[in-house]
Structures are given as structure tokens and as C-alpha cells.
N, C-alpha and C positions, 0 to 999 in steps of 0.2 A: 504494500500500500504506500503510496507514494504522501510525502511529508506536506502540510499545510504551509510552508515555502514552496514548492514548487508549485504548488497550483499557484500562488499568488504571483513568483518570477511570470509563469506562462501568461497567465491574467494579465498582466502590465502590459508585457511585450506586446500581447494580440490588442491591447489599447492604443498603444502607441503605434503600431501600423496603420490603423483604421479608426483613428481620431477623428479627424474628418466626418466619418459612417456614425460613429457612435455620437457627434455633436449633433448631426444631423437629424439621427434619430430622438433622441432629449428633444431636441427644440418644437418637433413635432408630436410626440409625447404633450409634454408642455402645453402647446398651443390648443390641441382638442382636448383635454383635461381643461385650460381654462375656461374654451369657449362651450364645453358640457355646462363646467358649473354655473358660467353668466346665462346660457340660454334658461336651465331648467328654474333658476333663483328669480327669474322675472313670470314666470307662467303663472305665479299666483296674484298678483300683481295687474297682469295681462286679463285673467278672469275678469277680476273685479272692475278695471275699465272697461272692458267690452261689454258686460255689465250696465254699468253705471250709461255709457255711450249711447245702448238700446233701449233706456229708459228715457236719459232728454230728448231722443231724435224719435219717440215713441216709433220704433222698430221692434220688428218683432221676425223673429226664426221663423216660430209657425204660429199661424192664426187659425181659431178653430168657431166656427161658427154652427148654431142648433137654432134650423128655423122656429117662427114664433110657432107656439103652441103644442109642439116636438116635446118630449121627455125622452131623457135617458136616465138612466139609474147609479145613482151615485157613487162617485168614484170611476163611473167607466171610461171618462172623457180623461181623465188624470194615470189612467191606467194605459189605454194609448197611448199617449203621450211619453208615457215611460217606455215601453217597450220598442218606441221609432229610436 
């Protein structure tokens, strides 16, 4: 079994040839590691204005109209809704 020196000599060396690769790779590592954590840290945020947005612009996803005099039984129009 070879000594915890020599993996470390081998380690270095194969750094120092392929510095370059390995900076390369970090940076981009790096880059999508940050840009995960700024996208997912705004979607809660993003909710809540798109939100707030389709409330002053009174917009609406979906609009669900029940001609006059029409019944439907409660909870069913909320239960549609859930399952679209």
C-alpha cells in the first residue's frame, strides 16, 4: 500500500500540469453554484410579486364563470381548480 506522501507528490504534480483545467473547472463550478443559489433565493420573492402584480392589474390565470341561476355543489369549482 502505497504511503499518504505519495498520493499527495502524485496529487500536486497532476495539478501542476493541468492548472489551467482545474482553474477552469473551479470557476465554473463557482459560477453555476452561484447562479443556482441567486436564481432559487428570488422565486419566493418572484411569487409574491406576480402575486401582488395580478391583483393591481386585476388579472387573472383563470376565470371561472357559473351562469345565473346554475348550482354547483360546494367545493366543486375549488376542487377543479386544484387539480388543473
Amino acid at each position: 500500500m502505497a504511503s499518504t506522501g505519495l498520493w499527495w507528490r502524485w496529487s500536486l504534480r497532476e495539478l501542476r500540469q493541468r492548472l489551467l483545467l482545474v482553474v477552469a473547472i473551479a470557476v465554473m463550478i463557482g459560477l453555476g453554484t452561484g447562479l443556482y443559489a441567486g436564481l432559487t433565493s428570488s422565486s419566493h420573492w418572484r411569487r409574491q410579486s406576480y402575486d401582488a402584480s395580478y391583483a393591481r392589474l386585476n388579472v387573472h390565470d383563470l376565470r371561472v364563470a357559473v351562469g345565473a341561476g346554475a348550482t354547483v355543489a360546494q367545493g366543486r369549482l375549488a376542487a377543479v381548480v386544484r387539480s388543473l
